[in-house]
TORDO-614674 format. One record per residue (C-alpha): residue in one letter; x, y, z. Coordinates in pm, whole numbers, padded with zeros to 5 digits, always signed. Example, Ala and Ser with C-alpha at 12.3 -4.5 7.8 and 13.67 -1.06 7.14 Angstrom:
REM residues 2
a+01230-00450+00780s+01367-00106+00714
END
This chain:
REM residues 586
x+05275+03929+02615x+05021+04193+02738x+04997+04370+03053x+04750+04554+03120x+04654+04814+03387x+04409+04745+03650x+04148+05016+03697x+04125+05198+04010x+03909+05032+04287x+03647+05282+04280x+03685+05346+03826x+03418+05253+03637x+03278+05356+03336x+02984+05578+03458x+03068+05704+03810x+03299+05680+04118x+03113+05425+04271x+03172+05060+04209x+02913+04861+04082x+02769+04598+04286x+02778+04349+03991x+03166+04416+03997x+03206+04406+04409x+03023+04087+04389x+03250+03899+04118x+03571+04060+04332x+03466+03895+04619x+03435+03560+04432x+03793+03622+04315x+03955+03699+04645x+03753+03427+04858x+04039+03197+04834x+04358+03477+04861x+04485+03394+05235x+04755+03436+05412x+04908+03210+05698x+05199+03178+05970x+05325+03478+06141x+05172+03709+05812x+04848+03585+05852x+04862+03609+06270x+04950+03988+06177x+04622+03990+06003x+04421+03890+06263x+04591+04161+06523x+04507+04430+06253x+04141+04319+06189x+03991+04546+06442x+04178+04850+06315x+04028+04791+05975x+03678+04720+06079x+03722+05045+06271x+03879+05230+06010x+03711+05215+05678x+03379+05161+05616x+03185+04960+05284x+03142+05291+05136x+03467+05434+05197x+03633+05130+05066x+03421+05142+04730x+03474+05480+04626x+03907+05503+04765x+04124+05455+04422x+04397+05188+04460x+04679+05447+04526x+04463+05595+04853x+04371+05309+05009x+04680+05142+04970x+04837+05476+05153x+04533+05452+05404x+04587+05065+05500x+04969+05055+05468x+04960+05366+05719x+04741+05186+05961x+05004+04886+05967x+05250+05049+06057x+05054+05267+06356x+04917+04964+06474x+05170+04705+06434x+05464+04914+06460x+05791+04698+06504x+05653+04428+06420x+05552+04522+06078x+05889+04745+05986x+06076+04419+06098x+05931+04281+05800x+06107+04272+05479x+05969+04475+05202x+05823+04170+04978x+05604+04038+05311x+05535+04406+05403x+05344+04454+05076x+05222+04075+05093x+05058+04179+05430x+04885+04502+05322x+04771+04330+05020x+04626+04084+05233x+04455+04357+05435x+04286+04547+05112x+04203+04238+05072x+04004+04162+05367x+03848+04540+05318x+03703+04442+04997x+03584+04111+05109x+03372+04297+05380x+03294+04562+05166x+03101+04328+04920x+02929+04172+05159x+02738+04468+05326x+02637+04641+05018x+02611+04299+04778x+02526+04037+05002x+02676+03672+04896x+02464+03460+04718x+02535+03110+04876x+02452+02929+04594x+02644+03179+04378x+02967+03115+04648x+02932+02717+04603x+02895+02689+04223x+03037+03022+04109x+02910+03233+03902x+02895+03366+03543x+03014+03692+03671x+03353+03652+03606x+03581+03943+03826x+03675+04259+03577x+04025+04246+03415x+04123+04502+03166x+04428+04374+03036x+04429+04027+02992x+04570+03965+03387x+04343+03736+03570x+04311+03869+03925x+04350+03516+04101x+04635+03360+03945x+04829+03575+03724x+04774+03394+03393x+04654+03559+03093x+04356+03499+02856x+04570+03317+02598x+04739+03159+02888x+05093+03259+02916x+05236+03347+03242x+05211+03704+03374x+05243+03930+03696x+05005+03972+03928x+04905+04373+03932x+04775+04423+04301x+04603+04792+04457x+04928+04748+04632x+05195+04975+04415x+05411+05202+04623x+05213+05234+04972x+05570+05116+05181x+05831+05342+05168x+06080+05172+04993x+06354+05398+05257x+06163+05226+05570x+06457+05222+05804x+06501+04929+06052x+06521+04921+06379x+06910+04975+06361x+06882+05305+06131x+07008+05166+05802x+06810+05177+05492x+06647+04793+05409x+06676+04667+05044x+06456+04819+04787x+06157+04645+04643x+06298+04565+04281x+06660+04443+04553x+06460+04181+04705x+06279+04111+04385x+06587+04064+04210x+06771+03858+04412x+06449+03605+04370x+06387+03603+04003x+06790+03614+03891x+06897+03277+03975x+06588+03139+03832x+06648+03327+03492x+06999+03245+03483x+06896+02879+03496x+06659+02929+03228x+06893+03135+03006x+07067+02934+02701x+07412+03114+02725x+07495+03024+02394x+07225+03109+02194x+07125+03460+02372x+07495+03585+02253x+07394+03471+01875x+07084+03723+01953x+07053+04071+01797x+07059+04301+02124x+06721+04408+02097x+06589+04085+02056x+06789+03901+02323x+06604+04216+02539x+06273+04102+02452x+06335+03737+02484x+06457+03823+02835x+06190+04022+02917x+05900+03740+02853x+06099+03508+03064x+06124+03738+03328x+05727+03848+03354x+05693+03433+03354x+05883+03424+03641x+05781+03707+03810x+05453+03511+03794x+05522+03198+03890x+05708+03352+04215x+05358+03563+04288x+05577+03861+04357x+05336+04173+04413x+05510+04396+04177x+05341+04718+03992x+05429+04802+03665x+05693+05104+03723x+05862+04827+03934x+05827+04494+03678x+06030+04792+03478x+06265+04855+03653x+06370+04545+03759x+06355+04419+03399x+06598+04700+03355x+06799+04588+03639x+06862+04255+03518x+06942+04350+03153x+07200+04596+03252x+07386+04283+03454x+07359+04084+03146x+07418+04271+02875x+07521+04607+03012x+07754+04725+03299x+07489+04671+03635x+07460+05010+03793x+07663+05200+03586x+07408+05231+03289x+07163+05477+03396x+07465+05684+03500x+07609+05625+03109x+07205+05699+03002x+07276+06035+03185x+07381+06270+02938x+07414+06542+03200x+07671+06295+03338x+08034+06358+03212x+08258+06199+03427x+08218+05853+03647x+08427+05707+03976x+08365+05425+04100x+08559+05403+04482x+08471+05055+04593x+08147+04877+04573x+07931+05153+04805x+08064+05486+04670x+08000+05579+04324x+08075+05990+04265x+08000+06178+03927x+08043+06465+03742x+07731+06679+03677x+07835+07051+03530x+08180+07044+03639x+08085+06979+04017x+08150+06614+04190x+07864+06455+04367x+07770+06138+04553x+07537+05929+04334x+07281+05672+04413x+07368+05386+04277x+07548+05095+04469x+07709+04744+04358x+07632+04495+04573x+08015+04390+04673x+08335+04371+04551x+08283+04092+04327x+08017+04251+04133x+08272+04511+04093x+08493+04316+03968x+08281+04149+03714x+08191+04472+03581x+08576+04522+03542x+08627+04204+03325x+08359+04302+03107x+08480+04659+03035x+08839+04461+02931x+08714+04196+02768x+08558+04426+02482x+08898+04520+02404x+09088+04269+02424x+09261+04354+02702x+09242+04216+03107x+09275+04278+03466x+09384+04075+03738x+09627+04026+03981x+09950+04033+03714x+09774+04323+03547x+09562+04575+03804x+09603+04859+03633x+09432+04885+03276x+09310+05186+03026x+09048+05042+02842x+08737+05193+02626x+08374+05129+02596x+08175+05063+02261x+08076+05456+02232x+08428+05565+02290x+08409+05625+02656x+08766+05637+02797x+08781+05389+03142x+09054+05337+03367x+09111+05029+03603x+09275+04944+03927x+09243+04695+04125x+09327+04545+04483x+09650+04509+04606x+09705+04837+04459x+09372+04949+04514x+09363+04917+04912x+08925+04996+04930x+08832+04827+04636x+08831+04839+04258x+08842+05154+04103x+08646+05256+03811x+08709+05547+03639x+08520+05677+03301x+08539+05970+03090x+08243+05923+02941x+08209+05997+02529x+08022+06315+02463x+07722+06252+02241x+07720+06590+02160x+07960+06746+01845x+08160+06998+02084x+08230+07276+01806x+08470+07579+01863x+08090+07761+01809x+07999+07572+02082x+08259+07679+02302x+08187+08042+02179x+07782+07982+02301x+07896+07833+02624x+08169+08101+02697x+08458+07882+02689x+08641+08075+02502x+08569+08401+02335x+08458+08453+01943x+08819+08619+01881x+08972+08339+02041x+08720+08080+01831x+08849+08254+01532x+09197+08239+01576x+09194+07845+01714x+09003+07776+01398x+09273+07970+01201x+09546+07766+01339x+09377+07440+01283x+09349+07552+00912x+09693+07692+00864x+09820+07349+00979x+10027+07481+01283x+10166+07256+01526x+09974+07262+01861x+10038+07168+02169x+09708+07175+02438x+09823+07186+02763x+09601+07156+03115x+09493+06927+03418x+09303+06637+03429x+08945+06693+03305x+09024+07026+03167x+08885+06967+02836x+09206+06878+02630x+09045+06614+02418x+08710+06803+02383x+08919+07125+02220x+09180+06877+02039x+08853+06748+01862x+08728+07103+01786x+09025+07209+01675x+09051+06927+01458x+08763+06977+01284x+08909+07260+01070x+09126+07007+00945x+09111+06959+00496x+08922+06666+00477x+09186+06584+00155x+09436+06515+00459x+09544+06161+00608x+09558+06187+00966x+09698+05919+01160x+09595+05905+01510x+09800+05735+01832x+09615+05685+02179x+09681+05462+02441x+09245+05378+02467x+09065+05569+02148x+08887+05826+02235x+08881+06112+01963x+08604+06161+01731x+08765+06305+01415x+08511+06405+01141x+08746+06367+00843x+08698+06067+00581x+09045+05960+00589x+09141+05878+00928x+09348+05587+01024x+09343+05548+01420x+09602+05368+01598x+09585+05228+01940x+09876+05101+02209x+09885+04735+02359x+09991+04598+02641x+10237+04322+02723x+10102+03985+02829x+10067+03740+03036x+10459+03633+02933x+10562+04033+02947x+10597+03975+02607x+10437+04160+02259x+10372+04527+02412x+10349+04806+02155x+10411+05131+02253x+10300+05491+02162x+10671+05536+02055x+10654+05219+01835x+10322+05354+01685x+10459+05720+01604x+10799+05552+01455x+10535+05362+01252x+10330+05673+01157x+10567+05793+01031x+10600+05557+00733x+10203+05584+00682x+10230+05860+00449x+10035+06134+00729x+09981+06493+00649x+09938+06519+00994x+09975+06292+01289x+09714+06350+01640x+09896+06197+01946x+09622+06164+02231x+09824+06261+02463x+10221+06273+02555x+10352+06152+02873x+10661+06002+02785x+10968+05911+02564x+10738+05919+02285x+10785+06329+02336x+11113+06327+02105x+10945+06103+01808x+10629+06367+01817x+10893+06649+01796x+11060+06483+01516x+10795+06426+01303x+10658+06795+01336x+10998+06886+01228x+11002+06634+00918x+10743+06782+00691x+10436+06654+00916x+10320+06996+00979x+09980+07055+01168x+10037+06812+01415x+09828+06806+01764x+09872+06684+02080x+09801+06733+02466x+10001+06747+02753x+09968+06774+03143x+10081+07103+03247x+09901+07395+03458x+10075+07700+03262x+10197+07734+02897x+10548+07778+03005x+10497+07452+03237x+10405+07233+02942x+10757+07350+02762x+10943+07232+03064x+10732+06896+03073x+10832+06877+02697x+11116+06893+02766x+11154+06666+03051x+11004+06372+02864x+11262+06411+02560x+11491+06326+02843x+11283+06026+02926x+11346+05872+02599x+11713+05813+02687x+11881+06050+02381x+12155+06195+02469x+12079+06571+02399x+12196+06857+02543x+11936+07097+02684x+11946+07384+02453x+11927+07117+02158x+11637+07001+02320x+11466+07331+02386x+11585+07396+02015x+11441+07129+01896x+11082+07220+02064x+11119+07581+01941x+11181+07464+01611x+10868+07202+01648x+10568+07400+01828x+10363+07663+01709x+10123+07762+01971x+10012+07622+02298x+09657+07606+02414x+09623+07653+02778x+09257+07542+02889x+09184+07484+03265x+08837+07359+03483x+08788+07654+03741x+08618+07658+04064x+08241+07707+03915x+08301+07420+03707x+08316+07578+03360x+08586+07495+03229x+08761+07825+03018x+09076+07880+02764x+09305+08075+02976x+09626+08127+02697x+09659+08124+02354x+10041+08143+02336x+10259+08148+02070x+10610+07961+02052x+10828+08235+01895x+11213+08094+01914x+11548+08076+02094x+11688+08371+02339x+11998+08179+02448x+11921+07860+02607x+11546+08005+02662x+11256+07953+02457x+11055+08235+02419x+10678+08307+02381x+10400+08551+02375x+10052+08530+02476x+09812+08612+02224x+09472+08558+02436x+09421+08554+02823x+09137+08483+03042x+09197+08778+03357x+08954+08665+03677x+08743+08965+03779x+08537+08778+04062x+08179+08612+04091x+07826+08696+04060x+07577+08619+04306x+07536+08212+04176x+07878+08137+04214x+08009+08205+03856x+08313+08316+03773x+08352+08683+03617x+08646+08763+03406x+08772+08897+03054x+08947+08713+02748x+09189+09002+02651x+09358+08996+02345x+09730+09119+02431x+09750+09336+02099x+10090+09168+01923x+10104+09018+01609x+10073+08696+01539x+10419+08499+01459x+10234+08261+01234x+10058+08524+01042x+10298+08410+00761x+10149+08108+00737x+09787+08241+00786x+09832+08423+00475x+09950+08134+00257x+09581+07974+00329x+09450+08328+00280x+09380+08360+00627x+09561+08715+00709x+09293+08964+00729x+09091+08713+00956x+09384+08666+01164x+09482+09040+01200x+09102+09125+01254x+09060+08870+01526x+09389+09018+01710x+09238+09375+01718
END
């Protein structure tokens, strides 16, 4: 199905000037476009301004986009509330109308109507250049199409009413017209049997049909978008896909049905987009769920769920979420974060690069420790990718989100009880089970509870060059969280074993943290050297020290190397890794 663009009112092929051939057959075409009831009564109170306005001349040589600006502009001065109390659709209908009128006149003073011509017609037929007949929106071949009209974007689609707020949007009003038709139309059934891209394309015929059959003045930019509107509710997640689209985007939060914030360069901001209510909300809710076999409702209002490209989503709902359902998503980075990366962007500095990518290789245990959005997953996965790709790994996350870049990976993922309370496996079952997987190395996602003394174990049982993260604001602080969440498991431990035990089972932990400009920087590279007593001791190999800010707002400081030698240079050097590791320390 073709749509082609309309030429400007004053484009031809030789000049600016519109030939009177082509004036003559236009007003043939528009003779019978009216308008009646309080639209056309409008009309009449506006004639006068137009006949005052523009003359034959003017009108012949404006292009669609300034007349358009000209007569919309002279509705509003003229009409004033009476035309902003209008809703978009009959705003545009009634400025339309007007053009109209203009180019009625206008072919009349400088091509005056043949009357025989106006009661037989003519073989003149009006100009078209894509196939869209200017009276009735059908095409050549005779399929259905949308009417293209001078009228494009000459309201302000921000009009406030006469109360202040912001009116509905063109492709708003549009929408709520044409989806309830194309829902009736749709054949459930077979559009899920459709290949995505088809089902798109099937969709988007029956929605130019409609579009035509309804006579809604849309231009092209706006058939598109709305199109794209009513995809994303089908197949996609409404308002939420361009913000998905956004690479730029890292973080989404949905706050009820009017306040959507995201994450652009480490800073929060207020976003655009809008559900329409609760509801709508909520059915973008069930969808995320329903991917994954999971739900949320009233027994279950609080979910951790993924998207199809890995995109990490949590869900609450009323009664626990007082405003509305919240949406949270980490969205899944398209692009490979490398430890070179990291170097580039200043995350960490090429010393520190080398000696993370030394650790990953001489199969230490790590710990990453930091706040929420600091980055732990993002550096787990660079990290990782140091990794022998000879090795099994065996991964455990409550919702998948790593992107490990070995061949043999076997990812594991929790599940929650249902409906009955009943068939729940937890990240403790799933790391009791890794263990008899055969892994060189096991990757928990994250730990946050009992499932702390199972991780410990196996990094003490031969599964050396484990990862995980925890949430902790200081490299000592993630010890004591350790530490806290062995108790969680209900062993009964005394604290030095337990402090022994995570001595005996980490190797380094990676303190990364989001600062105030947004960038989000490796503070401590510390090492996990033993027992002193009942403490564990340490020593910080790398630190970030804060200098202050340059005149954008960006952080100044200085990744110092402390000077010490590294407790794992042992192990360095059975990889041959020594001399990098000593030369990285300098």
């Amino acid at each position: 199905m073709s749509f082609g663009r309309r030429k400007n009112i004053g484009e031809t092929g030789s000049g600016n000037v519109i030939s009177p051939e082509r004036l003559q057959a236009r007003r043939r075409s528009l003779a019978n476009r009216s308008i009646g009831g309080e639209l056309g009564d409008l009309l009449e109170k506006m004639r006068p301004a137009l006949d005052d306005g523009f003359s034959a001349e003017d009108v012949a040589k404006a292009t669609q986009a300034e007349l358009a600006d000209q007569v919309g502009g002279r509705c509003r001065d003229t009409l004033g509330k009476k035309f902003t109390a209008l809703n978009l659709l009959d705003q545009r209908k009634l400025v339309g109308a007007a053009i109209d009128s203009l180019l009625v006149r206008a072919t009349d003073e400088i091509t005056p109507t043949n009357s025989q011509d106006s009661a037989q017609g003519s073989a003149i037929e009006p100009e078209n250049d894509g196939g869209v007949s200017a009276v009735d929106g059908a095409t050549d071949s005779g399929e259905g199409a949308a009417t293209f009209t001078p009228f494009a974007s000459e309201v302000d689609p921000d009009l406030d009413n006469d109360d202040g707020k912001k009116g509905p949007t063109v492709v708003e009003v549009a929408r709520e017209q044409v989806q309830p038709v194309l829902v009736e139309r749709l054949d459930i059934q077979a559009a899920v049997s459709l290949d995505p891209e088809e089902l798109k394309r099937q969709v988007g015929e029956v929605v130019m049909e409609i579009i035509a059959e309804l006579k809604l003045r849309l231009n092209r930019t706006e058939q598109q978008e709305l199109l794209a509107v009513l995809i994303n509710e089908m197949m996609g997640l409404g308002p939420l896909e361009p913000l998905l689209a956004d690479d730029g985007v890292t973080d989404i939060m949905v706050n009820g049905p009017k306040q959507i914030y995201i994450e652009k360069k480490g800073k929060l901001q207020l976003s655009d987009a809008i559900f329409r209510d609760n509801q709508h909300v909520m059915n973008v809710a069930q969808r995320i769920v329903s991917q994954v076999g999971r739900r949320v409702d009233e027994t279950t209002p609080l979910v951790d769920a993924r998207l199809e490209d890995g995109s990490r989503v949590n869900i609450i709902i009323p009664p626990l979420a007082i405003d509305g359902a919240s949406i949270s998503i980490r969205k899944f980075s398209k692009q490979r974060i490398t430890i070179e990366t990291m170097e580039r962007q200043g995350n960490v500095s090429p010393a520190m690069g080398t000696v993370l990518k030394i650790a990953g290789r001489a199969r230490l245990n790590i710990v990453i420790s930091g706040g929420t959005g600091s980055g732990k997953t993002t550096l787990l996965n660079a990290i990782s990718r140091n990794i022998d790709t000879g090795e099994r790994i065996v991964t455990i996350e409550d919702a998948a989100e790593l992107q490990l870049q070995q061949p043999h990976v076997v990812r594991l993922e929790t599940r929650p009880a249902n409906m009955e309370g009943q068939g729940e496996i937890s990240m403790r079952d799933l790391v009791k089970n890794a263990l008899r997987m055969r892994p060189d190395r096991i990757i928990l996602g994250e730990i946050r509870d009992g499932a702390a003394i199972d991780m410990l174990q196996a990094m003490n049982t031969g599964h050396e060059g484990s990862m995980s993260t925890v949430h902790a604001n200081r490299p000592r602080e993630a010890l004591t969280r350790l530490e806290n969440m062995v108790g969680m498991a209900g062993v009964n431990l005394s604290p030095r074993a337990v402090r022994t035990q995570i001595a005996d089972a980490v190797d380094m932990i990676i303190q990364i943290s989001r600062m105030r400009d947004g960038m989000r920087r490796i503070t401590h590279i510390s090492e996990v050297v033993g027992m002193e007593g009942d403490v564990i001791t340490m020593q910080d190999l790398f630190t970030f020290v804060f200098k202050g800010e340059d005149s954008s707002g960006n952080l100044i400081g200085d990744f110092n190397a402390s000077g010490v030698r590294a407790n794992f240079e042992e192990k360095a050097s059975y990889f041959g890794l020594a001399s990098a590791l000593q030369e990285a320390l300098q």
